[in-house]
C-alpha positions as CSV (number, residue, x, y, z in Angstrom):
1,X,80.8,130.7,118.5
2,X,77.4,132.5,119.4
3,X,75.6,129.7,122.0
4,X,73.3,131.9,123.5
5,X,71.6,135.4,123.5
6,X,69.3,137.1,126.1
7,X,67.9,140.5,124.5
8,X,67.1,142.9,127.6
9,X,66.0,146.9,127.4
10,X,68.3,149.4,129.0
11,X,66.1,152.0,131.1
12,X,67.5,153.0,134.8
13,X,64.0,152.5,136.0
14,X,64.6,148.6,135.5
15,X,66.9,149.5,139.3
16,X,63.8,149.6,141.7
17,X,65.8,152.0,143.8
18,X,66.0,154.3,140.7
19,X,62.5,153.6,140.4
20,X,61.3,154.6,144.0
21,X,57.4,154.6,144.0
22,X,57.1,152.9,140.5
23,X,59.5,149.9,141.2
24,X,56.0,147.7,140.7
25,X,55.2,148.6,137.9
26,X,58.3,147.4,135.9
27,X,58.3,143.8,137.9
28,X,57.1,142.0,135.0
29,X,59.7,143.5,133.0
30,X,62.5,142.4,135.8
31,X,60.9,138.7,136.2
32,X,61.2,138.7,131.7
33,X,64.8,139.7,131.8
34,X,65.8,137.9,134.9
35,X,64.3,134.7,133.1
36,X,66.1,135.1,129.7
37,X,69.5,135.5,131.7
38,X,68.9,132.3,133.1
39,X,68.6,130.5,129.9
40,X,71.7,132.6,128.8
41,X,73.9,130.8,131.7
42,X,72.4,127.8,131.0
43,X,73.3,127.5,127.3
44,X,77.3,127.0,128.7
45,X,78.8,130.0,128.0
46,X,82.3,130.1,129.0
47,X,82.3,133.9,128.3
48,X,79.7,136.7,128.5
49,X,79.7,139.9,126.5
50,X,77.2,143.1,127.1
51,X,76.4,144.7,124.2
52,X,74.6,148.4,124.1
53,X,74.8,151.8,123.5
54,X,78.0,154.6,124.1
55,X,79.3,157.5,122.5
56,X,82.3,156.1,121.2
57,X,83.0,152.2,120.2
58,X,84.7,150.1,122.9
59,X,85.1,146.9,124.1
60,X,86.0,146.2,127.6
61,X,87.8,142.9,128.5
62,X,89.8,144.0,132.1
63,X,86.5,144.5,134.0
64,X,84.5,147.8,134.2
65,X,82.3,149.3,136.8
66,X,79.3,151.9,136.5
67,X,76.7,153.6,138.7
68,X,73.4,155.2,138.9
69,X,74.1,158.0,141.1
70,X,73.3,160.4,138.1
71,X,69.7,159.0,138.7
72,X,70.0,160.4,142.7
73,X,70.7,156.3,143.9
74,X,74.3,155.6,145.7
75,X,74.3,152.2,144.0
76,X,77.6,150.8,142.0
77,X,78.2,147.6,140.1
78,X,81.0,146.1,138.2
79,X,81.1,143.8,135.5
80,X,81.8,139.7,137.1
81,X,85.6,139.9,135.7
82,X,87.8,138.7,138.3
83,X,86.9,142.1,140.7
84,X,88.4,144.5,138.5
85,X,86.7,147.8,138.0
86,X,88.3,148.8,134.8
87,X,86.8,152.1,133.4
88,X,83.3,153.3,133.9
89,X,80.7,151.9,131.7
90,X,78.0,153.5,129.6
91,X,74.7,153.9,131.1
92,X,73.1,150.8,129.3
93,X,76.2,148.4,130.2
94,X,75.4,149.7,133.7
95,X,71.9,148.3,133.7
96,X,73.5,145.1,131.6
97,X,76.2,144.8,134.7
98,X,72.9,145.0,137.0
99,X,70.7,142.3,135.5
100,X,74.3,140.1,135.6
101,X,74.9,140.7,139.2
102,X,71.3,140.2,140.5
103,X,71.0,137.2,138.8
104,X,74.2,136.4,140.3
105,X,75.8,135.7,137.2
106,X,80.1,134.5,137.8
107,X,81.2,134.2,134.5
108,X,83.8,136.1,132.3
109,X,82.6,139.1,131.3
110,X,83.4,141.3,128.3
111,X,81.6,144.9,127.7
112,X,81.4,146.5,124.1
113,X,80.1,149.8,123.6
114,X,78.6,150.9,120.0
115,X,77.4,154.5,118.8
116,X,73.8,154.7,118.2
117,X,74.3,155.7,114.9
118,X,76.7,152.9,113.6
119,X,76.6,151.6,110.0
120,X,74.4,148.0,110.2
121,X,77.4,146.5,108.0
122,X,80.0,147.6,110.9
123,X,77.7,146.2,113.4
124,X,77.4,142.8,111.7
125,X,81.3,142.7,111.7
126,X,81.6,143.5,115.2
127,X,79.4,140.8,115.9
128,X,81.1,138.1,114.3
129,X,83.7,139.5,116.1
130,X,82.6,139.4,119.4
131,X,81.4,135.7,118.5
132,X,84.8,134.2,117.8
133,X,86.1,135.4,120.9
134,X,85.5,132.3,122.6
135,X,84.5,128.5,121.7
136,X,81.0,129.5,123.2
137,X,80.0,133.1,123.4
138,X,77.0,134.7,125.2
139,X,75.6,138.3,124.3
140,X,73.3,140.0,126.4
141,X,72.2,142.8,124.1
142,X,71.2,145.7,125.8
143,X,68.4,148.3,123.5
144,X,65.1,150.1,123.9
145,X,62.7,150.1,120.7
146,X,61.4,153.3,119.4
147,X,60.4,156.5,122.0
148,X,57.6,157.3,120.2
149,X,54.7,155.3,121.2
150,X,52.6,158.2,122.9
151,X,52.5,162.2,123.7
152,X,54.0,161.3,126.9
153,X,57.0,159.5,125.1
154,X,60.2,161.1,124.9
155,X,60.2,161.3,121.7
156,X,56.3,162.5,121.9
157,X,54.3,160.7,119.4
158,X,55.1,159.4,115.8
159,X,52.4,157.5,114.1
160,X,55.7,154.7,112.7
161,X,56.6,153.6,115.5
162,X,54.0,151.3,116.7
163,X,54.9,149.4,113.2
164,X,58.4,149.5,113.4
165,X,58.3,147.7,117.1
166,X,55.7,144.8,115.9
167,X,58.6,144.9,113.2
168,X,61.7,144.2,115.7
169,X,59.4,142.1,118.4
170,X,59.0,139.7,115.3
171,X,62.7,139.6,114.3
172,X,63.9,138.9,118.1
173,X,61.0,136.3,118.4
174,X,62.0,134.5,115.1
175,X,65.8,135.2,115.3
176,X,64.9,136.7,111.8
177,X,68.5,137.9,111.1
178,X,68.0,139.7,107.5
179,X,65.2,141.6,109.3
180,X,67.0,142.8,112.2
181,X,70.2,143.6,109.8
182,X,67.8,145.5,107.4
183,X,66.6,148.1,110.2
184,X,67.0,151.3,109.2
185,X,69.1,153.6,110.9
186,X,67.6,156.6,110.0
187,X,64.3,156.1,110.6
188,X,65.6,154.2,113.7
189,X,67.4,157.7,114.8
190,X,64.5,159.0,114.1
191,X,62.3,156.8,116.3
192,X,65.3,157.0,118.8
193,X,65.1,153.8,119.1
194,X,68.6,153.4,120.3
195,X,68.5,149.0,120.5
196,X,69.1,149.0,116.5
197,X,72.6,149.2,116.9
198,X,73.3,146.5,119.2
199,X,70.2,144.1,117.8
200,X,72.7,144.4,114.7
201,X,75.4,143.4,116.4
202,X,73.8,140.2,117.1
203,X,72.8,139.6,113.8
204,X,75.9,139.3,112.6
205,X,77.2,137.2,116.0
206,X,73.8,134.9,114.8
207,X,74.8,134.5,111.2
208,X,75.9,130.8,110.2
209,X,74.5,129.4,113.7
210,X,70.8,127.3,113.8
211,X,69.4,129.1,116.6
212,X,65.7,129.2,118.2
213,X,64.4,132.1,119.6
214,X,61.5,133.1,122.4
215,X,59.9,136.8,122.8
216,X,59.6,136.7,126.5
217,X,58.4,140.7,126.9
218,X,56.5,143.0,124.6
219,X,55.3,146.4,125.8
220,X,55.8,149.9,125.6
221,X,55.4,151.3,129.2
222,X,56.2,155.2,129.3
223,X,55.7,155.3,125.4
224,X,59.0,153.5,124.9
225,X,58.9,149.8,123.0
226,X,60.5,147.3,125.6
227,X,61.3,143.5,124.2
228,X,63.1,140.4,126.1
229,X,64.1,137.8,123.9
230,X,66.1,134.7,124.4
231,X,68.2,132.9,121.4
232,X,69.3,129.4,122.2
C-alpha cells in the first residue's frame, strides 16, 4: 500500500557539481526536495521505489547504479539496495539515486523506468503495481513540467504551457488524482513535459488511499516548470 510520496524534478543541475557556477541558484530547489524526502522516510516505508523517465519500461529490484560523467562530473551513485550496483540507471533515476543518498536515505530501494510516451491507463496499472509491492510503499516520482515557459526554454516558447503547469502544480498540491490521470499525453509530448508519465504512475499507486498532499516548490527556472510535492 502507497504510504507516502515525495514528487521531485529530474534536471542534472539539481548536482551542484554539475551545476558549477550556478549551484546557488537551484538551493531552494535542493532545500524543497530534500524536505519532502524527509517526510517520505518518515511516513514508515519499509520499501522505496524511484519512479521517472527511460527509453524502455523497467523496474529494478537488485540495486542499480548511475553517473553524471556525461555532464563532464566524475560523480557515481547507486541506488541504497544492499550495495549492489545492478545495471546503470536512466538519467532521472540518477538524480532520484542522488536526492536518496544525500539525504542519506538506507532503505530498500526499487527503480522503475517508464517511456515518456506511455498510455495514462498503462501508467495507472503500473502504479497499483508498484503499490502492492510492499505493506507500505514509498514513491519518489521523478518529472519536469512542460519546457516551454520562455524563448530560452528548450522547448522555446509555447503560449500553453504556463496553463498546463498551474494545471499539474494544482493536482500534486491536492493529490487530485482524476486530474493528474486525465493529462494529456500529446499535448504533454508536445510541451515535453516529460513528468506526465511518472505523475500517472502515482495516480494509479494513489487510487483507493485517503492521502493529503503539500506543494512544497513551484517555479520554472530555465523556462522549464519544476514542482516538489509531498503525499502523506
Amino acid at each position: 500500500m502507497l504510504v507516502a510520496a515525495a514528487v521531485c524534478p529530474s534536471p542534472p543541475l539539481l548536482v551542484p557539481e554539475v551545476a558549477a557556477g550556478a549551484a546557488a541558484e537551484l538551493e531552494p530547489l535542493r532545500a524543497a526536495c530534500a524536505e519532502a524526502i524527509a517526510e517520505l522516510v518518515a511516513a514508515g516505508p519499509e520499501l522505496v521505489v524511484v519512479v521517472g523517465t527511460g527509453p524502455e519500461p523497467e523496474v529494478w529490484t537488485e540495486g542499480g547504479a548511475g553517473s553524471f560523467r556525461r555532464y563532464g562530473v566524475a560523480l557515481a551513485v547507486r541506488l541504497p539496495s544492499g550495495g549492489v550496483d545492478g545495471p546503470e540507471l536512466t538519467p532521472a533515476l540518477t538524480v532520484g539515486a542522488w536526492l536518496l543518498d544525500r539525504a542519506g536515505v538506507a532503505l530498500p530501494t526499487h527503480a522503475c523506468a517508464v517511456p515518456a510516451d506511455s498510455p495514462a491507463e498503462r501508467m495507472a496499472g503500473l502504479g497499483k503495481g508498484l503499490a502492492g509491492l510492499a505493506d507500505r510503499v514509498g514513491l519518489l516520482v521523478m518529472g519536469d513540467g512542460s519546457a516551454c515557459r520562455s524563448v530560452k526554454a528548450p522547448g522555446y516558447f509555447d503560449e500553453r504551457a504556463e496553463d498546463y503547469d498551474a494545471a499539474v502544480a494544482r493536482a500534486l498540491g491536492s493529490a487530485d488524482l482524476a486530474a493528474l490521470a486525465g493529462l494529456d499525453a500529446g499535448l504533454g509530448a508536445e510541451l515535453q513535459a516529460d513528468g506526465r508519465a511518472p505523475w500517472q504512475v502515482l495516480a494509479g499507486a494513489a487510487e483507493g488511499t485517503a492521502l493529503r498532499a503539500r506543494l512544497g516548490y513551484q517555479d520554472a527556472p530555465y523556462g522549464v516548470g519544476y514542482f516538489v510535492a509531498s503525499w502523506r
